[in-house]
LODO-767277 format. One record per atom (N, C-alpha, C): x, y, z; atom name; residue in three letters; residue number from 0. Coordinates in Angstrom, 1 decimal. Layout:
% residues N
xx=X	yy=Y	zz=Z	atom=CA	res=ALA	n=NUM
...
END
This chain:
% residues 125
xx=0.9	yy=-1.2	zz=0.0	atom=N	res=UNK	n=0
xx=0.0	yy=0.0	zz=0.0	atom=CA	res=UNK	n=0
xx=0.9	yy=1.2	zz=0.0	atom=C	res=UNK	n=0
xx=0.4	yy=2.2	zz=-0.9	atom=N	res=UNK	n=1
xx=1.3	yy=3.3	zz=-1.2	atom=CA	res=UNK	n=1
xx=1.2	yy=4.0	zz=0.5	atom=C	res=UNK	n=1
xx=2.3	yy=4.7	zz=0.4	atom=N	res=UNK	n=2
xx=2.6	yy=5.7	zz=2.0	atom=CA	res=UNK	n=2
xx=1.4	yy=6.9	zz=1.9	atom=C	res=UNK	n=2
xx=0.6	yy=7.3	zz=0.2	atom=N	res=UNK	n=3
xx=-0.5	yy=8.6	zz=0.2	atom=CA	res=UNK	n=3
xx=-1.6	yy=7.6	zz=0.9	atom=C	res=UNK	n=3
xx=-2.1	yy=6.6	zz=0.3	atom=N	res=UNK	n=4
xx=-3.2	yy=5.9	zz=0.6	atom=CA	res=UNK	n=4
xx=-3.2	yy=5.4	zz=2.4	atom=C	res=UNK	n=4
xx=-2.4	yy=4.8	zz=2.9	atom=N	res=UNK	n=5
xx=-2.1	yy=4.6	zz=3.9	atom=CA	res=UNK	n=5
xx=-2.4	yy=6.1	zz=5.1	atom=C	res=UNK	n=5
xx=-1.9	yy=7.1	zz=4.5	atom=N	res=UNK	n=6
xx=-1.8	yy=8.6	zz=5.0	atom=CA	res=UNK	n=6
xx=-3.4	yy=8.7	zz=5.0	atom=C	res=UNK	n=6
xx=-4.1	yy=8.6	zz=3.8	atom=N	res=UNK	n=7
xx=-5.3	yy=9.2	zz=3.6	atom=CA	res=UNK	n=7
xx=-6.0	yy=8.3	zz=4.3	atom=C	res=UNK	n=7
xx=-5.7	yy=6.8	zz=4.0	atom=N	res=UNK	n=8
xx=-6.7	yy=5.9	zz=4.7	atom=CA	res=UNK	n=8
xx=-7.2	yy=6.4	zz=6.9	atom=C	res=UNK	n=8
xx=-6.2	yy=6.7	zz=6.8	atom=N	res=UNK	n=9
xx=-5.5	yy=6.5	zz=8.3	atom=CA	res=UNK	n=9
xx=-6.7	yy=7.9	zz=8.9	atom=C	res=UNK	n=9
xx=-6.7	yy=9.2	zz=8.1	atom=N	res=UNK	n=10
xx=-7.2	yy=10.3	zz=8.5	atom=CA	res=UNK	n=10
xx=-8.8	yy=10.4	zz=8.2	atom=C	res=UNK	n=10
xx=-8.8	yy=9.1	zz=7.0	atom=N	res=UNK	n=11
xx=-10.6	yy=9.0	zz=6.6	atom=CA	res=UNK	n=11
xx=-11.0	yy=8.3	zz=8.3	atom=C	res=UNK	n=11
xx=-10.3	yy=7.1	zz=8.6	atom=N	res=UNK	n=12
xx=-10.9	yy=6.3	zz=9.4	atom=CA	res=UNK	n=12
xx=-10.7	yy=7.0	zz=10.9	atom=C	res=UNK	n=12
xx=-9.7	yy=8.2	zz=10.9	atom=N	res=UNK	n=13
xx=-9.8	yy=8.9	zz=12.1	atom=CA	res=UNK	n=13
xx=-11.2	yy=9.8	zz=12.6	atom=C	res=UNK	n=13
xx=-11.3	yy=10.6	zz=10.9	atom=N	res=UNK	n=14
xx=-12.6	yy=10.9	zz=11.0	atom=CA	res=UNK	n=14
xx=-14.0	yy=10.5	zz=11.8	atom=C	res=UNK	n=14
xx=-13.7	yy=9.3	zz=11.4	atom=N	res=UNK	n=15
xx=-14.9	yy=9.0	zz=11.6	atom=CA	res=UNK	n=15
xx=-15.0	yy=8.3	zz=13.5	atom=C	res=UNK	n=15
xx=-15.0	yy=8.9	zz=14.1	atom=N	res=UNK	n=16
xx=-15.4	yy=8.6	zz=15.5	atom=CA	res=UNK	n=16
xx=-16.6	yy=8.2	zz=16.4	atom=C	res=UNK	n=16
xx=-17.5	yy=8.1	zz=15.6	atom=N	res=UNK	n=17
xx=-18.9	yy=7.5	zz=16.4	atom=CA	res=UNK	n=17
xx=-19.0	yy=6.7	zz=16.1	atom=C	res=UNK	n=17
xx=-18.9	yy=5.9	zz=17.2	atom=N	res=UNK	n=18
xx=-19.5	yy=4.4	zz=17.0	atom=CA	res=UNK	n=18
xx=-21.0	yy=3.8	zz=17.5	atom=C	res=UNK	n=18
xx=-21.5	yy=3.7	zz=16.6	atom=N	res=UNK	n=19
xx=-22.9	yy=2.9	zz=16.7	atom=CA	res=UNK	n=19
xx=-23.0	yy=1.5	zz=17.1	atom=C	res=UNK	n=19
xx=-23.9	yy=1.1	zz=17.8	atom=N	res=UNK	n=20
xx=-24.2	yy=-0.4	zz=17.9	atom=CA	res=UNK	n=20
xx=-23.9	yy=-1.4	zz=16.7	atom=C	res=UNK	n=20
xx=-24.5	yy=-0.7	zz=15.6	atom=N	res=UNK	n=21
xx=-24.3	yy=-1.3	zz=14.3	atom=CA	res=UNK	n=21
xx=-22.9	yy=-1.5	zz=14.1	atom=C	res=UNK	n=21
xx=-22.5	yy=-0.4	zz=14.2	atom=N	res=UNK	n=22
xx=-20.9	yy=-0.6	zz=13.6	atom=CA	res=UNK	n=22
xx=-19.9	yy=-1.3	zz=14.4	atom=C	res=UNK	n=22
xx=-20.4	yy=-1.5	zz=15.8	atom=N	res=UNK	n=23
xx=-19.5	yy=-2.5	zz=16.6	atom=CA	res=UNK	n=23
xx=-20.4	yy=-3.8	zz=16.0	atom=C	res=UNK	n=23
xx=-21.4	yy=-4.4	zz=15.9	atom=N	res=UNK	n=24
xx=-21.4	yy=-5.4	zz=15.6	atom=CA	res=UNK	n=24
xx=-21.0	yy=-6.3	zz=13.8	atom=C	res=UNK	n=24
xx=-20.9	yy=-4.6	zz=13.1	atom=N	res=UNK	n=25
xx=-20.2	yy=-5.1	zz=12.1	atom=CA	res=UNK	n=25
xx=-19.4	yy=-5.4	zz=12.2	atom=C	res=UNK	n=25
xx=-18.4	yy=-4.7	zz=13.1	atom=N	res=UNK	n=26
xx=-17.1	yy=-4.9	zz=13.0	atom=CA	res=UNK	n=26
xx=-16.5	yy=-6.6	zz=14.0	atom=C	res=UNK	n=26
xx=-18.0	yy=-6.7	zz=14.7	atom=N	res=UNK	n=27
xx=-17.3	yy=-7.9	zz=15.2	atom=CA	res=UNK	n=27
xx=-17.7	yy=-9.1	zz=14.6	atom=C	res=UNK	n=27
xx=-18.8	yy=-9.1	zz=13.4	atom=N	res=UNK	n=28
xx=-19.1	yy=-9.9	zz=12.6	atom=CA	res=UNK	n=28
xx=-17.7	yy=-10.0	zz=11.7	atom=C	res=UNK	n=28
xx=-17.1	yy=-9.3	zz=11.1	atom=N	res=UNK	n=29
xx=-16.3	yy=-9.5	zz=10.4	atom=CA	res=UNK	n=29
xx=-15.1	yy=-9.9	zz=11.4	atom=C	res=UNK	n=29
xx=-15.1	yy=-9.6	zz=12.3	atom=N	res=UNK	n=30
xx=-13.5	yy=-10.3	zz=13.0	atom=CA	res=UNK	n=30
xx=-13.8	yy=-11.7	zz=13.2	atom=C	res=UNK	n=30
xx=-15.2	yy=-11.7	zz=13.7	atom=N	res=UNK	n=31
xx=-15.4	yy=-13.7	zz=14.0	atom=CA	res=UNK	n=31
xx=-15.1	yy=-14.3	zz=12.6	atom=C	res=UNK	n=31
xx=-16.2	yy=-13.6	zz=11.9	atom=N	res=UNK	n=32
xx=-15.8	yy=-14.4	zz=10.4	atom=CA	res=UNK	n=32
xx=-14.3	yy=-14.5	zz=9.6	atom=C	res=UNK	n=32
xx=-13.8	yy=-13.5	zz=9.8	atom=N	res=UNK	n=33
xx=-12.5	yy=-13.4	zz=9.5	atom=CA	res=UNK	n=33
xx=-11.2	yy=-13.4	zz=9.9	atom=C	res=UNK	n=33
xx=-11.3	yy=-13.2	zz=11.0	atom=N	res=UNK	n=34
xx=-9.7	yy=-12.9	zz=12.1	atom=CA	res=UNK	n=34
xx=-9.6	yy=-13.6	zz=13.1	atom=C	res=UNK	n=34
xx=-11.0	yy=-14.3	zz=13.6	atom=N	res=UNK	n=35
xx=-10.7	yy=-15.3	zz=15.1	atom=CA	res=UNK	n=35
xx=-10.0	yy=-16.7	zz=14.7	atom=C	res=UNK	n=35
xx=-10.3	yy=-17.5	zz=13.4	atom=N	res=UNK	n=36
xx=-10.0	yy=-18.6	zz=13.1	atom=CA	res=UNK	n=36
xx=-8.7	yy=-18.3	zz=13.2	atom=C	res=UNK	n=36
xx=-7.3	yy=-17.5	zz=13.4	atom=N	res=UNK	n=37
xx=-6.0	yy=-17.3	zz=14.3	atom=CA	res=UNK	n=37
xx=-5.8	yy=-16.7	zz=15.4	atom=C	res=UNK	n=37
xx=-6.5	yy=-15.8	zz=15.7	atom=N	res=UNK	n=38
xx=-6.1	yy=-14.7	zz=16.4	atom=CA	res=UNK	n=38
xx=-7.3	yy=-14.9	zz=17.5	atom=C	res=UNK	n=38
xx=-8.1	yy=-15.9	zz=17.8	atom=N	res=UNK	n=39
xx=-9.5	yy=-16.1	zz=18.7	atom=CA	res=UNK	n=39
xx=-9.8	yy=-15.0	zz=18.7	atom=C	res=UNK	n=39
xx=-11.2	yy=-15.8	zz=19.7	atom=N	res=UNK	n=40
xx=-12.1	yy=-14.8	zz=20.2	atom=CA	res=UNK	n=40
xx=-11.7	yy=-13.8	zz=21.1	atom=C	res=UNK	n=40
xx=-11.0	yy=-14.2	zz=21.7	atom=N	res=UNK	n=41
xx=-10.0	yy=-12.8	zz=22.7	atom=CA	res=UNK	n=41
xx=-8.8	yy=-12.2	zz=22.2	atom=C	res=UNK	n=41
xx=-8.8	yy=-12.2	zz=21.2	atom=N	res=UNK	n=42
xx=-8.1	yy=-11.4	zz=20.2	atom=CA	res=UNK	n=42
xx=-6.6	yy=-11.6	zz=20.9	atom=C	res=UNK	n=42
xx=-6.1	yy=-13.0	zz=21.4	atom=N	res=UNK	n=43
xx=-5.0	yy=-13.0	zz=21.9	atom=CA	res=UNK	n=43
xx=-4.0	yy=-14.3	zz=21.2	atom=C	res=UNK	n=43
xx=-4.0	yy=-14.5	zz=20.2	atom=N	res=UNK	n=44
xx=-3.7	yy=-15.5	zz=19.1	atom=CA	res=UNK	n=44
xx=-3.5	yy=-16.7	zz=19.7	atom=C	res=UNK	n=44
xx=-5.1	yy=-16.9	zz=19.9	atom=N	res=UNK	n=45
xx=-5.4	yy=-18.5	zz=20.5	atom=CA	res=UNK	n=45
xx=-6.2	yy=-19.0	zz=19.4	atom=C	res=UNK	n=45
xx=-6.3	yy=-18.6	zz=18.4	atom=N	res=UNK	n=46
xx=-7.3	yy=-19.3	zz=17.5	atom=CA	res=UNK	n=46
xx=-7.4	yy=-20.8	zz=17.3	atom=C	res=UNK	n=46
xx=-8.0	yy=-21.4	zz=16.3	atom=N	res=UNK	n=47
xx=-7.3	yy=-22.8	zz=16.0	atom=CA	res=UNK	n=47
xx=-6.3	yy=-23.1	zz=15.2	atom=C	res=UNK	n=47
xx=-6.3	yy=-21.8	zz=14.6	atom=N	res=UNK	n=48
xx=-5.1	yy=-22.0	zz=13.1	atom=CA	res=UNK	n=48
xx=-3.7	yy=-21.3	zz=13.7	atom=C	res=UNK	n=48
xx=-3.7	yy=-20.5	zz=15.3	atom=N	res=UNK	n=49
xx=-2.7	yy=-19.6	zz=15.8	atom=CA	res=UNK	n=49
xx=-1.5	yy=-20.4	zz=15.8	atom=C	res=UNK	n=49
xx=-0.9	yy=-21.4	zz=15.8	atom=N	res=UNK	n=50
xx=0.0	yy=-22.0	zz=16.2	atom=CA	res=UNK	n=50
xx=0.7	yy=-22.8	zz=14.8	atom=C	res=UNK	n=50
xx=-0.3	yy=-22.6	zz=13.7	atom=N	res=UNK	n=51
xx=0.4	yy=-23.3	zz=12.3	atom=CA	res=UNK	n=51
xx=0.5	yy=-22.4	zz=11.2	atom=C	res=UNK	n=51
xx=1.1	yy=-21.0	zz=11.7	atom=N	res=UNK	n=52
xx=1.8	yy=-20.4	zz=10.7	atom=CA	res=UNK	n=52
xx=3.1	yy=-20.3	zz=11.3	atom=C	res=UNK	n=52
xx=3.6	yy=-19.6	zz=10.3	atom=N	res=UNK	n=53
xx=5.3	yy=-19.2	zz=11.3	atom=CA	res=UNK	n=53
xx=6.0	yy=-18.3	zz=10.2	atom=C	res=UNK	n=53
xx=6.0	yy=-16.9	zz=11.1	atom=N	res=UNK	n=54
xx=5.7	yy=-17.2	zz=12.7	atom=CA	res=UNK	n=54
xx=4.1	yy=-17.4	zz=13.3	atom=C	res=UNK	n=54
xx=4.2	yy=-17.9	zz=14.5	atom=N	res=UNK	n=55
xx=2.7	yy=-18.2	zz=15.3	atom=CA	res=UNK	n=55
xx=1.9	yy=-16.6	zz=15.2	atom=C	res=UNK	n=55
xx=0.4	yy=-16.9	zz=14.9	atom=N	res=UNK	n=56
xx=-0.4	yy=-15.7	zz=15.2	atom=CA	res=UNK	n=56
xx=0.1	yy=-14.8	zz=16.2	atom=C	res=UNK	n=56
xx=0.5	yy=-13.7	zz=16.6	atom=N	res=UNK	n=57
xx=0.9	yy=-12.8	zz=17.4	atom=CA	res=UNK	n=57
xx=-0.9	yy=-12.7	zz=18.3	atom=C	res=UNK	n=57
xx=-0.3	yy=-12.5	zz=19.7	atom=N	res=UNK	n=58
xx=-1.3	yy=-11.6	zz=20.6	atom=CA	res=UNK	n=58
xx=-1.3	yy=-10.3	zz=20.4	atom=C	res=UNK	n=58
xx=-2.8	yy=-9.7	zz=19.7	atom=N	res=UNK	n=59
xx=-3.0	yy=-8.3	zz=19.6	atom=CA	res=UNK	n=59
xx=-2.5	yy=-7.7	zz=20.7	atom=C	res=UNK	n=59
xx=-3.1	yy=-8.1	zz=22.2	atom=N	res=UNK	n=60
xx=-3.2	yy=-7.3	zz=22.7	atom=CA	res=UNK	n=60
xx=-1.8	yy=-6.9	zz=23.8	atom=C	res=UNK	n=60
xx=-1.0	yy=-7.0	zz=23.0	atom=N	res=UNK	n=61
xx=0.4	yy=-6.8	zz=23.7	atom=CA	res=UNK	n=61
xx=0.1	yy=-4.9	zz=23.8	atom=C	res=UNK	n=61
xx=1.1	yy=-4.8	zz=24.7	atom=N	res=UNK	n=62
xx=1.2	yy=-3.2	zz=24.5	atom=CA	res=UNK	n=62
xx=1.7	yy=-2.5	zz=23.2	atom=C	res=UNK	n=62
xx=2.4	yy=-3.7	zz=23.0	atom=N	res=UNK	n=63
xx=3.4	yy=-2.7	zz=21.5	atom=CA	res=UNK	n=63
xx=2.2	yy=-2.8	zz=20.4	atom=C	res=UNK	n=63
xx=1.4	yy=-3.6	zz=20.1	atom=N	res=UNK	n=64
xx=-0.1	yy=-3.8	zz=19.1	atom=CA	res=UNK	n=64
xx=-0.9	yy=-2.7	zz=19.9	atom=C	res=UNK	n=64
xx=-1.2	yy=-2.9	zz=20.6	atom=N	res=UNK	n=65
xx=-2.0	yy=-1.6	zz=21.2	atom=CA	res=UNK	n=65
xx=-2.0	yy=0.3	zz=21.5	atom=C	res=UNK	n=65
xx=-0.5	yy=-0.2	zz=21.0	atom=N	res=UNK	n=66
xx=0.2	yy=1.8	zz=21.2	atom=CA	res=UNK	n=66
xx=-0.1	yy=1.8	zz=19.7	atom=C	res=UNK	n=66
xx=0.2	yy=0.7	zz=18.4	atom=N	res=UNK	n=67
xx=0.0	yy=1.1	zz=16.9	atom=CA	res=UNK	n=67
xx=-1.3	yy=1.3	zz=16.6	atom=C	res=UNK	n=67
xx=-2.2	yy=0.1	zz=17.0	atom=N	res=UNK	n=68
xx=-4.0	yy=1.0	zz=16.7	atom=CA	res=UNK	n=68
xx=-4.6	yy=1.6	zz=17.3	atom=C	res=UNK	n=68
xx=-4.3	yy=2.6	zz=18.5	atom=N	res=UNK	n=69
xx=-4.5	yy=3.5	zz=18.9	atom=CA	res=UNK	n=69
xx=-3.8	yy=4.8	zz=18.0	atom=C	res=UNK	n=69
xx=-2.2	yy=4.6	zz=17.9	atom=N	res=UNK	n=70
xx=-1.8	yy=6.1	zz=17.4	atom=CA	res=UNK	n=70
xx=-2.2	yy=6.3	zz=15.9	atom=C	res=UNK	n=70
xx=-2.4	yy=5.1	zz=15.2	atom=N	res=UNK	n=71
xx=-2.5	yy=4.7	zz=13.7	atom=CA	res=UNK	n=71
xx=-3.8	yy=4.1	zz=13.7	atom=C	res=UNK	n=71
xx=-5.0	yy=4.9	zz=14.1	atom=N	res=UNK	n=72
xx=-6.4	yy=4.3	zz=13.4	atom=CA	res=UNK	n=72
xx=-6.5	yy=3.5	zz=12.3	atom=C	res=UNK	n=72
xx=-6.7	yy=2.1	zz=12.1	atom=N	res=UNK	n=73
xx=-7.4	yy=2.0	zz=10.8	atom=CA	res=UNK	n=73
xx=-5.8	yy=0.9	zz=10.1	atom=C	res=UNK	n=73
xx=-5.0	yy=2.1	zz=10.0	atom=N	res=UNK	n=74
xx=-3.9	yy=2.0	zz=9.1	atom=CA	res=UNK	n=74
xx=-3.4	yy=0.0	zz=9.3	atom=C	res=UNK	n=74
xx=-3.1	yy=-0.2	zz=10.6	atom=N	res=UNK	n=75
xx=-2.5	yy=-1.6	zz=10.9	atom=CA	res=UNK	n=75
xx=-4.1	yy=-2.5	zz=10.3	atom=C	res=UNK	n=75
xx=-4.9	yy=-2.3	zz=10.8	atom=N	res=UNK	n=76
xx=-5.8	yy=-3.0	zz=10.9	atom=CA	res=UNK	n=76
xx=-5.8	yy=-3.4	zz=9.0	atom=C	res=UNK	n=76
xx=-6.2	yy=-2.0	zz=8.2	atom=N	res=UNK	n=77
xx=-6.0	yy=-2.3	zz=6.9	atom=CA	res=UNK	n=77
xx=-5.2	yy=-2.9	zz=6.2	atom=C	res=UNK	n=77
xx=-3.9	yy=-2.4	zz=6.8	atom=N	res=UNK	n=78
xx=-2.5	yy=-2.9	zz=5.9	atom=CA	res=UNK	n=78
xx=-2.5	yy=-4.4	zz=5.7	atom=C	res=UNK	n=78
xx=-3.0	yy=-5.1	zz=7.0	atom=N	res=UNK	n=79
xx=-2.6	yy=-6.9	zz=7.0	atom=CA	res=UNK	n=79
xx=-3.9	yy=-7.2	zz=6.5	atom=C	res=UNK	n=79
xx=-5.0	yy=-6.7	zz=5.8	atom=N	res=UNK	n=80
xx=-6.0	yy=-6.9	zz=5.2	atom=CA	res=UNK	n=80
xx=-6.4	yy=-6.8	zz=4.0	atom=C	res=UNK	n=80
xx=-5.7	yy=-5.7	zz=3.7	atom=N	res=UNK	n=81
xx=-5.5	yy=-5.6	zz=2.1	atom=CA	res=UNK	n=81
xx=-4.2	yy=-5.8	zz=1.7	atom=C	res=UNK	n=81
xx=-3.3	yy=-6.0	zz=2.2	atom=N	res=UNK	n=82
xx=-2.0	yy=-6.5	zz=1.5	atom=CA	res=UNK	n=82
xx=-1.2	yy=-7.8	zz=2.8	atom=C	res=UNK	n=82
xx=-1.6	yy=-8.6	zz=2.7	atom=N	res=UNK	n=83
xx=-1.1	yy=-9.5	zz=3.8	atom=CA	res=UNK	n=83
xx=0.2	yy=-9.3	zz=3.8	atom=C	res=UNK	n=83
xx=1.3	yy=-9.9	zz=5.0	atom=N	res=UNK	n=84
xx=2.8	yy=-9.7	zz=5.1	atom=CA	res=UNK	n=84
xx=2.9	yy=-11.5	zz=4.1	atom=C	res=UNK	n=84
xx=3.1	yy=-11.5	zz=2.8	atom=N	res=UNK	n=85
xx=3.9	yy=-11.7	zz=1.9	atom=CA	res=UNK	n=85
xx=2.5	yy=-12.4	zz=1.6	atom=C	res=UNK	n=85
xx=2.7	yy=-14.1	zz=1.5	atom=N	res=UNK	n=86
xx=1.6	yy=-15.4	zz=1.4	atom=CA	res=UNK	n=86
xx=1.1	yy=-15.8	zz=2.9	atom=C	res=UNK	n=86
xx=1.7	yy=-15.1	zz=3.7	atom=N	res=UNK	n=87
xx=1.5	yy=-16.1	zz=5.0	atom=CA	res=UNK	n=87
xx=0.0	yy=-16.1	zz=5.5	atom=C	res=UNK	n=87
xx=-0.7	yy=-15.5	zz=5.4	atom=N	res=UNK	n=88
xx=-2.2	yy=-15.6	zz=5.4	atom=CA	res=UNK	n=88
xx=-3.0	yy=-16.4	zz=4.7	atom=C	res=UNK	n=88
xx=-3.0	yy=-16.6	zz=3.4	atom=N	res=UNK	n=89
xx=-3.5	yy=-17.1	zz=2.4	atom=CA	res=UNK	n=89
xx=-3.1	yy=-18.3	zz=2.3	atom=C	res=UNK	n=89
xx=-1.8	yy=-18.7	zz=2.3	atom=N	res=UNK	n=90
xx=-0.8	yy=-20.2	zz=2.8	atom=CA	res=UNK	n=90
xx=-1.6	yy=-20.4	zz=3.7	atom=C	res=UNK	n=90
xx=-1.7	yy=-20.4	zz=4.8	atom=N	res=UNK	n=91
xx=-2.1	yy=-20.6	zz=6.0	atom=CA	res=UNK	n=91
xx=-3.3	yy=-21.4	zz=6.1	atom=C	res=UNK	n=91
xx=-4.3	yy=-20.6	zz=5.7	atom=N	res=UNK	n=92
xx=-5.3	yy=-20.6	zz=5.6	atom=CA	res=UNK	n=92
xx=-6.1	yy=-22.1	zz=4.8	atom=C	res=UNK	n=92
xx=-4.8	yy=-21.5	zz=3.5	atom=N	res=UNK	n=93
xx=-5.0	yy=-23.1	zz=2.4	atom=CA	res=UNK	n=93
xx=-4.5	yy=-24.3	zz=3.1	atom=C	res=UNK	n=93
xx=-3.5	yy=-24.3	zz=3.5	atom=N	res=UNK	n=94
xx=-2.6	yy=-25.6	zz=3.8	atom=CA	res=UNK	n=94
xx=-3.6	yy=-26.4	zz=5.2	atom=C	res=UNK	n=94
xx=-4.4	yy=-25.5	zz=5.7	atom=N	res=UNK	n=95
xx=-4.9	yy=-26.4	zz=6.8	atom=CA	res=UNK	n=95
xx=-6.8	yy=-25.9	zz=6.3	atom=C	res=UNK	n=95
xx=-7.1	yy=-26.3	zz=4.9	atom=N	res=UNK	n=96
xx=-8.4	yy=-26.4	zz=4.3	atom=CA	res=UNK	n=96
xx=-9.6	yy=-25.6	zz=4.7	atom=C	res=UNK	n=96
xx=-8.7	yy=-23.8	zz=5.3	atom=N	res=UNK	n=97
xx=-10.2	yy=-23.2	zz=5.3	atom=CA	res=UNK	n=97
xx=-10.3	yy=-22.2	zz=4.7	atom=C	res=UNK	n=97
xx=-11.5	yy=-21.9	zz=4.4	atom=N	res=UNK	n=98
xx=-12.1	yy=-20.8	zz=3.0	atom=CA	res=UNK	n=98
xx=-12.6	yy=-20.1	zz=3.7	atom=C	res=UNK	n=98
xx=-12.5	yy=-19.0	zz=3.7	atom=N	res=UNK	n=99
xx=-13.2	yy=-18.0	zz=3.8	atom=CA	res=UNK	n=99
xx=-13.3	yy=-16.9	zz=2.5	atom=C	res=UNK	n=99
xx=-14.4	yy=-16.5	zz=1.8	atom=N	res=UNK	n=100
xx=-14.7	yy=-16.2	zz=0.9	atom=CA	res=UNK	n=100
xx=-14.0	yy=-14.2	zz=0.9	atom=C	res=UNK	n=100
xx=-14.1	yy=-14.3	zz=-0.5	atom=N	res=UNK	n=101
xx=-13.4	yy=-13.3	zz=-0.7	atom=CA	res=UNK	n=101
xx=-14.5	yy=-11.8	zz=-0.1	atom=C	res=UNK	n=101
xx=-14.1	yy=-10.7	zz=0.0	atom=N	res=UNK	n=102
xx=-15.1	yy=-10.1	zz=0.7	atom=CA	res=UNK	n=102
xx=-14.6	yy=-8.5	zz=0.1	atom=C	res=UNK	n=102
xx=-15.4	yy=-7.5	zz=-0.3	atom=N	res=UNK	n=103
xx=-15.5	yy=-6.3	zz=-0.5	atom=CA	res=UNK	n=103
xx=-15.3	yy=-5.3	zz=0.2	atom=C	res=UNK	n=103
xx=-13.8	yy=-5.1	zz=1.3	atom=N	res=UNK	n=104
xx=-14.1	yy=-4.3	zz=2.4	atom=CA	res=UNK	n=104
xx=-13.8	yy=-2.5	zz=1.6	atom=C	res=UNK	n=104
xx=-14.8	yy=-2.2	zz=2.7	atom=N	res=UNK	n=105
xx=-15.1	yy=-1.0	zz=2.8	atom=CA	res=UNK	n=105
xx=-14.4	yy=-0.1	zz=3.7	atom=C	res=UNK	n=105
xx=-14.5	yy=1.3	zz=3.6	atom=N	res=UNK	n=106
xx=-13.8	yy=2.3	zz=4.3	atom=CA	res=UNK	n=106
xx=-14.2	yy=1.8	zz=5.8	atom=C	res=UNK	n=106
xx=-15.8	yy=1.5	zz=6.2	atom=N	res=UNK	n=107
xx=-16.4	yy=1.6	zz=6.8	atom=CA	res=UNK	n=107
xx=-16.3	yy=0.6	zz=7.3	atom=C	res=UNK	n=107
xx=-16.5	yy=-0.7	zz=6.8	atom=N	res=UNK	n=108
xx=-15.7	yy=-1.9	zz=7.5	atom=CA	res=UNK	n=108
xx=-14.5	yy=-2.4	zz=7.9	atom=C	res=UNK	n=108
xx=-13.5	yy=-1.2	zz=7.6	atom=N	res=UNK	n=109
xx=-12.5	yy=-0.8	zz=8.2	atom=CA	res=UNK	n=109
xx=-12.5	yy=-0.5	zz=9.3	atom=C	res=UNK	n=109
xx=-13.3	yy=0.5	zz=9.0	atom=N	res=UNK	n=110
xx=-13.5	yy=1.7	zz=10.6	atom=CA	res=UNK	n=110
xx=-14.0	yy=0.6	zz=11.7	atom=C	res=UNK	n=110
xx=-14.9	yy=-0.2	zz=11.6	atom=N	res=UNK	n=111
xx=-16.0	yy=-1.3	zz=12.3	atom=CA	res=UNK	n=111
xx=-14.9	yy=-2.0	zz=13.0	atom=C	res=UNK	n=111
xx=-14.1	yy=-2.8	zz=12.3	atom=N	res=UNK	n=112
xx=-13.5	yy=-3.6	zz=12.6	atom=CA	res=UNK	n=112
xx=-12.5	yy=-3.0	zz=13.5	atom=C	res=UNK	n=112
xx=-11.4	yy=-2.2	zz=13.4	atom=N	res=UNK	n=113
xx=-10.6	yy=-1.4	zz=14.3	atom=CA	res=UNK	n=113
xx=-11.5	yy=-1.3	zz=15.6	atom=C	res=UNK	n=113
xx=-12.6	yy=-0.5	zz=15.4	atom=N	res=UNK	n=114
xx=-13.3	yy=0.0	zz=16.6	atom=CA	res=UNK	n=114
xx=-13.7	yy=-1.4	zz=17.4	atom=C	res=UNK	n=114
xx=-13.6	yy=-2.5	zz=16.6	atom=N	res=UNK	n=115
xx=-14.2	yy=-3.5	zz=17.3	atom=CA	res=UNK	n=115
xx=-13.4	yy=-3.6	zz=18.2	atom=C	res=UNK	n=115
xx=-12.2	yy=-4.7	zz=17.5	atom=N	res=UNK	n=116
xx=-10.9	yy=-4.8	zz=17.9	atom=CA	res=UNK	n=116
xx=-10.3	yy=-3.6	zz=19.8	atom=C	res=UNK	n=116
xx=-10.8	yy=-3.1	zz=19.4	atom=N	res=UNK	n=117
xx=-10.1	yy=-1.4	zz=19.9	atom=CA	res=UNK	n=117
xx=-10.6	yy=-1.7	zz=21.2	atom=C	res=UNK	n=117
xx=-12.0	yy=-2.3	zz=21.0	atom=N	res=UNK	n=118
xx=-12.9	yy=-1.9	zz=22.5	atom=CA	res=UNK	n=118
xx=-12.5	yy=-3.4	zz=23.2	atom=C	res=UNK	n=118
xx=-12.3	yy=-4.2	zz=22.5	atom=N	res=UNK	n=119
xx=-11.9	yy=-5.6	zz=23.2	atom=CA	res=UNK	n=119
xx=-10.7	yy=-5.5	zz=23.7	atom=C	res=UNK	n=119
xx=-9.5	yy=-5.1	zz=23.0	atom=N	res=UNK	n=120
xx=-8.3	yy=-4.9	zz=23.7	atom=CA	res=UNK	n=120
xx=-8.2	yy=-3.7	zz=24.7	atom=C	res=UNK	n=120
xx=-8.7	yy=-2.7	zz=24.8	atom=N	res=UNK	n=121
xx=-9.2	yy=-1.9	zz=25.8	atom=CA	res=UNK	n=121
xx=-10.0	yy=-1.9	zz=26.8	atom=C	res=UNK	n=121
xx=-11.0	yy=-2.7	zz=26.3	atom=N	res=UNK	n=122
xx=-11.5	yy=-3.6	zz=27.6	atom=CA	res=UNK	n=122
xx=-11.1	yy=-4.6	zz=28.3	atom=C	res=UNK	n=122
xx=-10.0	yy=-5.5	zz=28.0	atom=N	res=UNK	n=123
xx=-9.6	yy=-6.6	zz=28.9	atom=CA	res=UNK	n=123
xx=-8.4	yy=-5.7	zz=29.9	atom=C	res=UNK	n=123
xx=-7.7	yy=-4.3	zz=29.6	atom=N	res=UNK	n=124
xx=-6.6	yy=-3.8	zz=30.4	atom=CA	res=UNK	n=124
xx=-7.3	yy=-3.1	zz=31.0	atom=C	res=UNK	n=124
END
């Protein structure tokens, strides 16, 4: 992802600061569907798939993950979403037979998902 897009991404999804019931449940619809099968339900890379990439799923909620999606809305959450770190997602995913279908994200299911993410790791400290 270019460094303008990433810049622009980063300041659309700052914008937008209200969170609705809706948009926390979008956003936690799309993490179950999408991000728990490594990174579980407690967003602490307990999934079932956390332990057969390599490296192993990281725990979000370390401090060092938690100072970047706080200072950088959006930006981390998008970057490993729309450009994975190399094949390791998509390998992953294949090698131990699960699909998850391709998906149309939006500015706004960006924003959802961060904010989901955001309030779970903020709520367990």
């Amino acid at each position: 992802m270019s460094k303008k897009i990433t810049v622009l991404l980063s300041l659309v999804l700052a914008a937008q600061t209200s969170v609705s019931v809706a948009d926390n449940a979008n956003g936690k619809k799309l993490y179950l569907q999408r991000c728990a099968v490594c990174h579980g339900t407690d967003i602490r890379g307990t999934g079932p798939l956390a332990n057969k990439s390599n490296p192993a799923t990281p725990d979000l909620t370390l401090p060092g993950f938690r100072k970047r999606l706080d200072e950088y809305p959006g930006v981390i959450v998008s970057s490993v979403i729309l450009r994975p770190s190399g094949n390791l997602i998509p390998k992953t995913l294949r090698e131990n037979g699960v699909k998850i279908p391709p998906h149309a994200w939006s500015i706004n299911d960006l924003r959802d998902l961060h904010q989901y993410m955001s309030s779970v790791i903020f709520r367990k400290n």
